[in-house]
C-alpha positions in Angstrom: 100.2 121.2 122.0 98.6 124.9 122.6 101.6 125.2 124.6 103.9 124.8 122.0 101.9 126.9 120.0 101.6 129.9 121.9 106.0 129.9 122.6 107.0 133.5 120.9 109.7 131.4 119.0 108.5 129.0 116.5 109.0 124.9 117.3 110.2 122.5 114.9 108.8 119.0 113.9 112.4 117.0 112.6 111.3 114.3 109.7 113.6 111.1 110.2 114.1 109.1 107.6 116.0 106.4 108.5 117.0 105.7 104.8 119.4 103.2 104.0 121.7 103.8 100.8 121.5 99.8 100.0 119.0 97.4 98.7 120.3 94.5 99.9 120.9 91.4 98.4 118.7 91.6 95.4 121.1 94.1 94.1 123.4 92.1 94.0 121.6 90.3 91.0 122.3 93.2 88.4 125.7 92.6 86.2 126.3 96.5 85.4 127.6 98.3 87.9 126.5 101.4 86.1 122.9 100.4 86.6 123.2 99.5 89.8 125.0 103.0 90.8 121.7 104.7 88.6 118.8 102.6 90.3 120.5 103.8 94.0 120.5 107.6 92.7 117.3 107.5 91.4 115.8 105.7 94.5 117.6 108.1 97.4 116.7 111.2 95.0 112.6 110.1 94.6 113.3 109.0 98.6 114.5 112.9 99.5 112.0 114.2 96.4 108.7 112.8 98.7 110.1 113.6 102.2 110.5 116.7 101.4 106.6 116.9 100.0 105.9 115.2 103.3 107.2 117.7 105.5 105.6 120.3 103.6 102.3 118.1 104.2 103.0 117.7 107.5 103.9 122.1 108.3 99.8 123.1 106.2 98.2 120.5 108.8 100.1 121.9 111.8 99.5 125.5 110.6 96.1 124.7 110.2 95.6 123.7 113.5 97.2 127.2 114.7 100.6 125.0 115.7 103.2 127.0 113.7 106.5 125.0 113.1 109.5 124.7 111.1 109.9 121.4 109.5 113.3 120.2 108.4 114.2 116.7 106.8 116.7 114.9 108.1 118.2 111.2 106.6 120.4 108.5 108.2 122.2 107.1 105.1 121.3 110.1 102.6 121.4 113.8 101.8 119.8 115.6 103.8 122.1 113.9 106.8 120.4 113.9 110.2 123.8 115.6 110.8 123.1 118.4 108.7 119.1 119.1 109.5 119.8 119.8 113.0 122.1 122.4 112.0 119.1 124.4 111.2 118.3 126.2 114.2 116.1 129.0 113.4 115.4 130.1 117.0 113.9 127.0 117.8 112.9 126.6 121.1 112.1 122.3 121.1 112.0 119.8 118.8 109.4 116.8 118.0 111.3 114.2 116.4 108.6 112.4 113.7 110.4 108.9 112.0 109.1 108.3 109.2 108.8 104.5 109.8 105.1 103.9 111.4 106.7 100.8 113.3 109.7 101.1 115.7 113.0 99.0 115.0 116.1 99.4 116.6 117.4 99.0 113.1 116.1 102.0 111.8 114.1 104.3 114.6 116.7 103.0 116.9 119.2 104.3 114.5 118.2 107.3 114.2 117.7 108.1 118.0 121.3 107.3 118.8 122.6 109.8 116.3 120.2 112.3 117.5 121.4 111.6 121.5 125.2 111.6 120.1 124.8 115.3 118.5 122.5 116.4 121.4 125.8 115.4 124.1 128.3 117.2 121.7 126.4 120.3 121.4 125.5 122.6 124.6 122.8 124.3 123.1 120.9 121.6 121.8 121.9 119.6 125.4 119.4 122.0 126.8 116.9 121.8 124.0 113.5 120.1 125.0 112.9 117.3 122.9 110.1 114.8 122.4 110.5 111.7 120.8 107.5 109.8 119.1 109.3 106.3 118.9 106.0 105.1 117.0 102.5 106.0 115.4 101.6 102.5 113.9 98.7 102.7 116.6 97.4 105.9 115.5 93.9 105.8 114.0 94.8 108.3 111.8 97.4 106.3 110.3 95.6 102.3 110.3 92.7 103.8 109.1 93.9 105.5 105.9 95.7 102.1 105.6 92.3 100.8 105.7 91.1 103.1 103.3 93.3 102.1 100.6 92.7 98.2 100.8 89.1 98.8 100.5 89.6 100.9 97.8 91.6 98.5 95.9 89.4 95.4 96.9 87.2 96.7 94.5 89.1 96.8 91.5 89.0 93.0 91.0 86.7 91.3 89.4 85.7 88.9 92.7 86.7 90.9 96.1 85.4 87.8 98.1 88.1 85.6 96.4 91.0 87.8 97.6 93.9 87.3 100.0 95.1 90.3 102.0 99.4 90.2 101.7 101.0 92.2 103.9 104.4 92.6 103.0 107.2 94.4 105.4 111.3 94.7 105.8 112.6 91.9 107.9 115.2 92.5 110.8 117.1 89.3 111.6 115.4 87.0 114.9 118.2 88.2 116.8 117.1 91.6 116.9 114.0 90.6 118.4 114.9 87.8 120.8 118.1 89.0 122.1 118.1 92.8 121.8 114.6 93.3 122.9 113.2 94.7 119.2 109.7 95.1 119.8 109.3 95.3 116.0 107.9 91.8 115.3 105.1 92.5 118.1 104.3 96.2 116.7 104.2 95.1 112.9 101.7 92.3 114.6 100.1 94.6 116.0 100.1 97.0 113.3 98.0 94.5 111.1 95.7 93.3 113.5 94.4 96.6 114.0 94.1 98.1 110.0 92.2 94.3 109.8 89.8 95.4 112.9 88.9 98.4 110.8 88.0 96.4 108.3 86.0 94.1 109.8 84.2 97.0 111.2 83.4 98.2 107.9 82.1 94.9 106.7 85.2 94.0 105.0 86.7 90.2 106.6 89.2 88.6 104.9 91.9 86.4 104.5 95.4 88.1 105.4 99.0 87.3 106.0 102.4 88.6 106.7 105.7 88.1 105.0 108.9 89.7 105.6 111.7 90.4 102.7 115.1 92.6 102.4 117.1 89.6 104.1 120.5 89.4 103.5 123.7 87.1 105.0 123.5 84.0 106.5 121.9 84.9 110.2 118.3 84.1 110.3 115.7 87.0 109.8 111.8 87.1 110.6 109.5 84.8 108.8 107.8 83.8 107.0 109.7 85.1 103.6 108.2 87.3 101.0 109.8 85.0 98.1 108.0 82.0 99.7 104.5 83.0 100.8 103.3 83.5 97.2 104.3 80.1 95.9 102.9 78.7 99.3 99.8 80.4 98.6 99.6 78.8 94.6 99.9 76.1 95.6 97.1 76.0 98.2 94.8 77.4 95.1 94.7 81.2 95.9 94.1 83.1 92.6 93.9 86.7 93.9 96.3 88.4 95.9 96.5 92.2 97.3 99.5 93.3 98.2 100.2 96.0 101.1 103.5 97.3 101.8 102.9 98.0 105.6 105.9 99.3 106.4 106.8 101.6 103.1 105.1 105.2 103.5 106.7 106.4 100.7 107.3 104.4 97.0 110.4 103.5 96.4 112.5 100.5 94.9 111.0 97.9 97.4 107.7 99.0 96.1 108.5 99.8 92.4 110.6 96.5 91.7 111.3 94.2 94.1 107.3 93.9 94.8 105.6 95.5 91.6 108.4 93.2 89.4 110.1 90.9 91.1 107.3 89.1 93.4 104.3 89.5 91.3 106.6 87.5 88.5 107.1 85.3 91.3 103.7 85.0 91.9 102.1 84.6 88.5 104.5 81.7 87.9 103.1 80.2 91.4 99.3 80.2 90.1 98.8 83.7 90.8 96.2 85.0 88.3 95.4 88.8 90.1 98.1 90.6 91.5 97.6 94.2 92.8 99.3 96.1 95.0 97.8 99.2 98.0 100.1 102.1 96.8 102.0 103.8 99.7 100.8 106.6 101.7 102.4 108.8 100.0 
């Protein structure tokens, strides 16, 4: 790092956001097309809105750490394209390529990177370019910690903490990604959880967790168990308090705001739910 910092020419850290433009097939549930064309603006614009905050984060804690970059935003299935951020050159000298996804999918990190290789061979000057790649930061204290810090922090807005169950709830990929093509994202989510439950444990804090996956669409077979059948499992087993963590959602957005805040805790509540909360994103 105190190399990069010391370069004459200013580096740049290149926010991914490997956003996609569709919500799968609950939007297919809304009759007015109108609506649906309004919930996708409004989602991409917040989306775009809080990267952007994000990468100004991200350029004060580099500054302040004498590490002076340029940070650009760049989307897969949004404005600002990945297309059009690396456009913006500024005398760079090498680029650190930050997804915004904490877990590595070939879905979406994977995505991204082969856009980013396709421009790089088209383009002699960036061809020549020194990049670095960080494929994945789910293991970064930094990052299962604050994770951590959240949880705890909403534990202890309900009225009995001990009764709780920990839900963590992330975007499926379908089983085929993982068994045939080699996605380590199953093991990293794992992974992932295990470790932001270690820091709890650590802190005193042991509990009951478990994962679900939602976002499935088509007919192929996707990671399980399902979102929209854990919490009637769970009713029916007699839990009463349920947190919700979005592990894989940095930033809010429709997953968060309606298909989880809406859709599932009314799924829930019907099951036997009686307290339903939710961590709020990183963000």
């Amino acid at each position: 790092m105190e190399e990069i910092a010391n370069k004459e020419n200013a580096p740049v850290a290149f926010l991914d956001r490997a956003s996609r433009a569709t919500r799968g097939k609950r939007m297919t549930k809304l009759h007015d097309d109108e609506i649906e064309e309004d919930e996708l603006l409004w989602n991409q614009d917040a989306l775009k809105r809080r990267s952007f905050q994000e990468a100004h984060a991200l350029k004060m804690a580099l500054e302040a750490k004498n590490l002076p970059v340029n940070v650009y935003v760049g989307m897969r299935y949004w404005y600002p394209f990945t297309e059009e951020a690396v456009q913006q050159r500024d005398r760079i000298t090498r680029l650190v390529v930050l997804p915004i996804d904490p877990q590595f999918s070939i879905s979406t990190t994977g995505s991204s990177i082969r856009v980013l290789e396709r421009i790089f061979r088209e383009d002699a000057y960036l061809s020549r370019m020194p990049v670095s790649i960080i494929r994945s930061w789910y293991q970064r204290e930094g990052y299962f910690k604050s994770m951590a810090d959240l949880i705890q922090k909403e534990l202890e807005k309900f009225s009995n903490p001990g009764e709780v169950m920990i839900f963590f709830n992330a975007h499926g990929v379908p089983v085929s990604y993982v068994e045939n093509a080699g996605d380590p994202y199953k093991d990293q989510m794992e992974e992932c959880i295990y470790l932001i439950m270690q820091n709890l444990k650590n802190r005193g804090v042991g509990k009951d967790h478990t994962l679900a996956y939602h976002s499935r669409v088509g007919s192929v077979q996707w990671l399980k168990p399902y979102t929209d059948e854990v919490p009637v499992e769970l009713g029916q087993r007699g839990v009463k308090s349920l947190l919700v963590i979005p592990v894989r959602f940095v930033s809010e957005q429709i997953e968060t705001l309606e298909e989880i805040d809406m859709e599932y805790r009314e799924l829930a509540l019907e099951s036997g739910i009686q307290n339903w909360r939710r961590v709020a994103a990183l963000n």
